[in-house]
Phi, psi and omega in degrees: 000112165276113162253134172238157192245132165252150175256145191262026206215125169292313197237144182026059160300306186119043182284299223273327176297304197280313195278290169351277188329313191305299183304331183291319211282342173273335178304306173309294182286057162055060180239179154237072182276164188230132177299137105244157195238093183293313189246135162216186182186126203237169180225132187326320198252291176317307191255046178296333176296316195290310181290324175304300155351278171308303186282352189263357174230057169056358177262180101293085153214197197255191167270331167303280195295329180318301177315306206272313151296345175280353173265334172322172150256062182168179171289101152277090181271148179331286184308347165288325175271349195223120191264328200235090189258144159248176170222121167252207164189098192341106138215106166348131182067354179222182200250117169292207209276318148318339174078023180290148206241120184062017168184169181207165178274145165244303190250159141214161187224091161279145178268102175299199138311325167259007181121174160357117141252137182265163191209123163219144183286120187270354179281315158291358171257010178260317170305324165126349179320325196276080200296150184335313184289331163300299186314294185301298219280325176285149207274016194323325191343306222247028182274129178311163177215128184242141187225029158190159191305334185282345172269305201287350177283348168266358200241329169320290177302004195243355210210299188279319171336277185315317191294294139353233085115295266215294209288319204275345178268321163319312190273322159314293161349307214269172171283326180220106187227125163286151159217131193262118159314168163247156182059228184225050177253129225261322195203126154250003179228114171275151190082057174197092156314165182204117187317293182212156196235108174263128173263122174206139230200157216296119186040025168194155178262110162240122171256160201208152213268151205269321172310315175291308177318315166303320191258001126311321174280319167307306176280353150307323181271044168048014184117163185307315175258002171254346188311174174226146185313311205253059145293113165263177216312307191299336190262022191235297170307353202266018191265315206238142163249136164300149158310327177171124154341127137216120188301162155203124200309132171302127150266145170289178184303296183311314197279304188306338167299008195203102177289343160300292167342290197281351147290339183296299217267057177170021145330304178308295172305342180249330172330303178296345164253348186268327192282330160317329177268316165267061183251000000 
């Protein structure tokens, strides 16, 4: 069984929270699923405790995949599940490398074949941007370093693809896997069907049959060999009716923090994606 979890919300849908749970909610029922994050990304100044966290015993990953492995079933590191991490970091006024508006990437960490790879913005780090502590702690020596857009699109194809590639054949593999968008983004992974689809967003779930949800994002992207990887959620749902509706109730700090609660309190919703997936 392949599930995918979406946000119909670009920032804080409640994805990661709803998905944990979710794993817990298949674990009780004997299933043994594994959490993935194909992309995630945290920023130096918002998420410092996190970055810190990671970054002071030699990694890079978020609070997102850390969580979907600890929820997982079995021993999981963050980096397995999640191939692909950025670290940004907030500057005002000006335009990163990337053409991102008020912040820019410093690190990113693919997971290679042989473990961790680094990607560094070498303009921020000639700038003085990239702070000392990312620099010592992290493994950088031997990190590629890119200083246009025409570099980092060949270090895609030579790194971020394949890692892509190497997580989609995994998840294909397992028996039973959540898999969590990233953003408000409708498919993160290509080559990967999916059984039922939860969209989910600030007090409410709608779920959708995983076949339909496909050939609704395929035809928003203009077909199977012209889409593009990043279609969002709004330009795919608004094609398909959900199978079904199901609030969901605000959590405290306690409860989001403990994937049995949101399974207990977010019940409804997976029952309702789980009878979607075995339809």
């Amino acid at each position: 069984m392949r599930l995918l979890v979406a946000g119909g919300d670009r920032v804080d849908a409640g994805k990661t929270t709803f998905s944990v749970g979710l794993l817990a909610s298949l674990r009780r029922d004997g299933y043994a699923p594994l959490g993935f994050k194909p992309r995630a990304g945290n920023d130096y100044w918002f998420d410092h405790d996190d970055v810190r966290a990671a970054v002071g015993s030699g990694r890079l990953y978020g609070k997102d995949a850390r969580k979907l492995a600890a929820a997982s079933a079995g021993d999981v590191d963050p980096e397995t599940i999640n191939p692909v991490h950025r670290l940004w970091r907030p500057t005002p006024g000006m335009t990163g490398l990337l053409g991102e508006s008020g912040r820019t990437f410093l690190v990113d960490r693919v997971t290679g074949e042989e473990g961790p790879e680094f990607v560094v913005n070498a303009d921020a780090e000639a700038d003085g941007l990239l702070p000392a502590s990312v620099a010592e702690s992290l493994p950088l020596a031997d990190a590629r370093r890119v200083e246009s857009v025409s570099e980092f699109n060949e270090v895609m194809r030579e790194r971020y693809l394949p890692a892509a590639e190497r997580l989609a054949q995994r998840v294909t593999a397992t028996e039973t896997t959540v898999v969590e968008s990233y953003a408000d983004i409708a498919v993160p992974l290509s080559g990967v069907s999916f059984d039922a689809v939860a969209v989910v967003e600030p007090g409410r779930a709608r779920v959708y049959d995983g076949e339909r949800y496909a050939k609704a994002r395929d035809v928003a992207s203009g077909g199977p060999r012209e889409g593009q990887l990043e279609e969002y959620v709004d330009s795919v749902v608004e094609m398909i009716e959900p199978l079904s509706t199901v609030h969901l109730q605000a959590l405290g700090g306690e409860a989001r923090a403990d994937p049995e609660a949101v399974a207990d309190a977010y019940v409804g919703a997976y029952d309702a994606l789980i009878d979607a997936a075995e339809r």
